[in-house]
C-alpha positions as CSV (number, residue, x, y, z in Angstrom):
1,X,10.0,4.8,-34.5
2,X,6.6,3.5,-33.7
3,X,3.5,4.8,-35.8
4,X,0.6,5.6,-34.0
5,X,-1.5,2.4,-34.7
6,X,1.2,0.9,-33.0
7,X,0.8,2.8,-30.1
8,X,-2.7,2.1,-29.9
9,X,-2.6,-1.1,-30.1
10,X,0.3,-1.6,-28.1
11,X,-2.3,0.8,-25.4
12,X,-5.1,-1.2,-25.9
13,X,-3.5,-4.6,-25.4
14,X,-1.3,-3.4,-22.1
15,X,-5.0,-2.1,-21.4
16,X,-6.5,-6.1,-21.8
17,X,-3.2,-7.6,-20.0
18,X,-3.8,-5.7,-17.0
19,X,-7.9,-5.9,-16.7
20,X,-8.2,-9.5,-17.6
21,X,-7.1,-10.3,-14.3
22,X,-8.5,-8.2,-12.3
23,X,-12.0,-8.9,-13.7
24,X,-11.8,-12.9,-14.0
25,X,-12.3,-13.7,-10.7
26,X,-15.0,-11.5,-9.9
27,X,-16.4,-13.0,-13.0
28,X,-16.0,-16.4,-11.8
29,X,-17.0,-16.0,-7.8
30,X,-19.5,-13.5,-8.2
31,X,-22.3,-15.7,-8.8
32,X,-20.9,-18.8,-6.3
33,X,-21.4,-18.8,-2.5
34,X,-18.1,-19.2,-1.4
35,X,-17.4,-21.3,1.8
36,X,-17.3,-19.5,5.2
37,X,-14.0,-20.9,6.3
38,X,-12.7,-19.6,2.8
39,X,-14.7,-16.3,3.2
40,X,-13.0,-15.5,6.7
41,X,-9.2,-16.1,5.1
42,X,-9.8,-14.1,2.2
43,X,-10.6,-11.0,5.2
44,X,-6.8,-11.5,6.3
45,X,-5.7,-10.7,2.6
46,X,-5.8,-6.8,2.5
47,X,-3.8,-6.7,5.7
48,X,-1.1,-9.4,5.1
49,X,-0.5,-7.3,1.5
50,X,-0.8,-3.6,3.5
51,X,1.8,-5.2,5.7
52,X,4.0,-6.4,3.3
53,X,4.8,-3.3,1.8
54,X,4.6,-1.1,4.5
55,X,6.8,-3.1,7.3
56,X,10.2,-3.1,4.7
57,X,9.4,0.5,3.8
58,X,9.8,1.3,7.8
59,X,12.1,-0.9,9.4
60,X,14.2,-1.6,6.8
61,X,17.0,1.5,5.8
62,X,20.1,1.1,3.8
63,X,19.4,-3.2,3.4
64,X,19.2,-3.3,7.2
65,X,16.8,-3.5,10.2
66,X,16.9,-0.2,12.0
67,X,15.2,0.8,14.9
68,X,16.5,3.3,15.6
69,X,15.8,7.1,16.8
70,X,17.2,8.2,13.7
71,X,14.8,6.1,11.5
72,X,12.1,8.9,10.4
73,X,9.6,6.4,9.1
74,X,9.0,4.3,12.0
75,X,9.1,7.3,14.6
76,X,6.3,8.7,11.9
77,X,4.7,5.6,12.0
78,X,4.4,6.1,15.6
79,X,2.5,9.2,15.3
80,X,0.4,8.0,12.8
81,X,-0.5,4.9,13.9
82,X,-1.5,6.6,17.7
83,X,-3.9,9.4,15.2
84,X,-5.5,6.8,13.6
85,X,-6.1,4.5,16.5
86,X,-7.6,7.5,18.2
87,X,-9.4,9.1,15.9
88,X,-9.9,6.4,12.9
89,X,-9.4,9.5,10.4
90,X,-7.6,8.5,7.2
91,X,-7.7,12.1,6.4
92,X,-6.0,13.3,9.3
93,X,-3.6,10.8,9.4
94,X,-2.6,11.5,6.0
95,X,-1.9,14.8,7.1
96,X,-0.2,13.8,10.6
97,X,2.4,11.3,8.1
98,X,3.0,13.5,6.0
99,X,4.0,16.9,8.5
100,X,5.9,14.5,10.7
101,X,7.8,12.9,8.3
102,X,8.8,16.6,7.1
103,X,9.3,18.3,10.7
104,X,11.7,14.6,11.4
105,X,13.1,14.8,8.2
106,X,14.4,18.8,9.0
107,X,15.2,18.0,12.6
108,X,17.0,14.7,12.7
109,X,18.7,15.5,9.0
110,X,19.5,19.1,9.8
């Protein structure tokens, strides 16, 4: 059994392994002017990662590709993607995701 000052420091060294990295680079580019070529890539990053784990989580089901009309998520997707193009609401197309996953989920699974 671990005694508390164990804990806390096993706490506050999970807590420095996971900052660290996060806060070195801003440390280190924060005060350089980075080049533009390298400014416009780093723009494509928060997409390409969004992408990566949202594309598997829809098309892929059961270790396969499916599209399919019985594939909830991308039929969601659908809906979600047309709110949000529309209206640019995060808000609302949380909302829309989450009541058309349900309604899908008890129609198609029913």
């Amino acid at each position: 059994m671990l005694s508390d000052m164990k804990i806390w420091i096993l706490i506050i060294g999970m807590a420095i392994v996971t900052y660290l990295p996060r806060m070195m680079p801003l440390l280190i580019f924060s005060k350089k002017n980075l080049p533009p070529w390298l400014e416009s890539w780093l723009k494509y990053i928060p997409v390409g990662i969004f992408s990566a784990l949202v594309f598997p989580a829809i098309f892929i089901r059961d270790q396969m590709f499916s599209v399919t009309i019985n594939n909830i998520e991308l039929i969601s997707s659908i809906f979600i993607f047309a709110i949000a193009l529309k209206t640019r609401s995060l808000g609302l197309s949380v909302i829309v995701g989450i009541i058309s996953y349900w309604v899908l989920g008890e129609v198609i699974h029913a």
